[in-house]
C-alpha positions as CSV (number, residue, x, y, z in Angstrom):
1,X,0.0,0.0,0.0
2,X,1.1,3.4,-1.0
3,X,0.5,6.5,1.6
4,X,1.4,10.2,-0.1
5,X,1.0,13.4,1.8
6,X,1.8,16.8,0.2
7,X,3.7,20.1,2.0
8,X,4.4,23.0,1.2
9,X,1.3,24.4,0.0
10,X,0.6,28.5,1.7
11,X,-0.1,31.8,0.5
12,X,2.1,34.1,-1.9
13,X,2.2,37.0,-3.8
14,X,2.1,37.2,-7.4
15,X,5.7,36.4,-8.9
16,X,6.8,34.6,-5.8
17,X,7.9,31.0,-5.8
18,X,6.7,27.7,-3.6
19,X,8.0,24.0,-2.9
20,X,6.0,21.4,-3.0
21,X,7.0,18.1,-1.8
22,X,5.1,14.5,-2.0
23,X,6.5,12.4,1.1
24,X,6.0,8.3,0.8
25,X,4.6,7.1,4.2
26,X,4.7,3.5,3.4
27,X,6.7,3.2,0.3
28,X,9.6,4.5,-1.7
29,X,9.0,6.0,-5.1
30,X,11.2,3.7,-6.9
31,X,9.3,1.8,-9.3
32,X,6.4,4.5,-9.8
33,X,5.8,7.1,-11.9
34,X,5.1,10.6,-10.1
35,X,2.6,13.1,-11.0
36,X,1.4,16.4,-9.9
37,X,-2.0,17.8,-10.8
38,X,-4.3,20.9,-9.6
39,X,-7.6,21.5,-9.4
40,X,-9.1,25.5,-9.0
41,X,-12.3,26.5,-7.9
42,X,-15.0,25.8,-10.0
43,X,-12.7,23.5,-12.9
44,X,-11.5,20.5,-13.3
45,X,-8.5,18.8,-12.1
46,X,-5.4,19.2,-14.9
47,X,-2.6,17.7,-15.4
48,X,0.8,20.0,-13.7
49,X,3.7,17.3,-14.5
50,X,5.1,13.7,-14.1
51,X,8.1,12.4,-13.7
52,X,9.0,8.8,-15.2
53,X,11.6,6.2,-12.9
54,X,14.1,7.0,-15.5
55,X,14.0,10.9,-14.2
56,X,12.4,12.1,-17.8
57,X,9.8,14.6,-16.9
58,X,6.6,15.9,-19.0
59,X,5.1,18.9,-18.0
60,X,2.2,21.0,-19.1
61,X,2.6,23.4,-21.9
62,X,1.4,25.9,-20.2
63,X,3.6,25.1,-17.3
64,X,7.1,24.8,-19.5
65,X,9.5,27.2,-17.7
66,X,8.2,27.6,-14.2
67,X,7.4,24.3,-12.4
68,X,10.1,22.0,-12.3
69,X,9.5,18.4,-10.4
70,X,12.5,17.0,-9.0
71,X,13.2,13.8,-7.4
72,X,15.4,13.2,-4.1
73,X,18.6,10.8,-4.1
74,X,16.8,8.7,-1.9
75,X,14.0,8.1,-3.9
76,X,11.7,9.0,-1.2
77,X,11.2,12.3,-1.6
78,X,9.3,13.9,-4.8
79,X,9.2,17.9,-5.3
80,X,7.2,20.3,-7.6
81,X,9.3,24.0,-7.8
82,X,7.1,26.6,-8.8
83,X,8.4,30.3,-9.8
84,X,6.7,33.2,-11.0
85,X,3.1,32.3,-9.6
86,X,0.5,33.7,-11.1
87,X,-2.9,34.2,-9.5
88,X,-4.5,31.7,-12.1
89,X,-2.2,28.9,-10.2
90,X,-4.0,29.0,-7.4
91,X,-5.1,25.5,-6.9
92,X,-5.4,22.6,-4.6
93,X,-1.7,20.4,-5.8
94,X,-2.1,17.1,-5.3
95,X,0.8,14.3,-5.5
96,X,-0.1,11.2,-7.4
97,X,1.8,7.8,-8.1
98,X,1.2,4.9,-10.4
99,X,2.8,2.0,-12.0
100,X,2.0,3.2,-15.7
101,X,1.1,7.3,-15.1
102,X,0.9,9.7,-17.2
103,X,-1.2,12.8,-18.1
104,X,-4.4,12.2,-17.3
105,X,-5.8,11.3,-14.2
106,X,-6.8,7.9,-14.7
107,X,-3.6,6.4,-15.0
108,X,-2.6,6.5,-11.4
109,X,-3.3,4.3,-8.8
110,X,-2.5,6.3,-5.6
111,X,-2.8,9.9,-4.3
112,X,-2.4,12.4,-1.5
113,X,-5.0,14.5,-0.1
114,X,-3.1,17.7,-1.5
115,X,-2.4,20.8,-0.4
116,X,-3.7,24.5,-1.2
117,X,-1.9,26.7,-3.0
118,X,-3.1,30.8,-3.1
119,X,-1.5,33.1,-5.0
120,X,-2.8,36.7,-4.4
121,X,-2.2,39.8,-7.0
């Protein structure tokens, strides 16, 4: 069984920058893939990023140049860098993890509870 929890989530202004990190409580993240999604009032959850075993990462177009999702040498410890927030990313971020992820939210198998982001202008 596979327990994620989220951090890092908190207010900030406009052009700021936030870490997120998804912690494995009962499980390392070495044979899953990682993904990061978001879901703001009032739409529907999107895909942010994922990152494959292999460390290749896939993020959203829109995304390109501002999040970055890292992995820890320890394998336990996946992160979502975000710079130059804009008040449109304000979102819940949630952490997900599956044996064959990918962009779309059905292809994962586990995920965290997630944790608010708020970016004021």
């Amino acid at each position: 069984q596979v327990q994620l929890v989220e951090s890092g989530g908190g207010l900030v202004q406009a052009g700021g920058s936030l870490r997120l990190s998804c912690a494995a409580s009962a499980r390392t993240f070495s044979s899953l893939v990682m993904g990061w999604f978001r879901q703001a009032p009032g739409k529907e959850r999107e895909f942010v990023a994922v990152m494959y075993s292999s460390g290749y990462r896939i993020y959203a177009e829109s995304l390109k140049g501002r999040f970055t999702t890292s992995r820890g040498n320890d394998k336990k410890m996946v992160s979502l860098q975000m710079n130059s927030l804009k008040p449109e990313d304000t979102a819940v971020y949630y952490c997900a993890a599956g044996r064959s992820g990918g962009l779309v939210e059905y292809t994962y198998d586990y995920w965290g509870p997630g944790t608010q982001v708020t970016v004021s202008s």
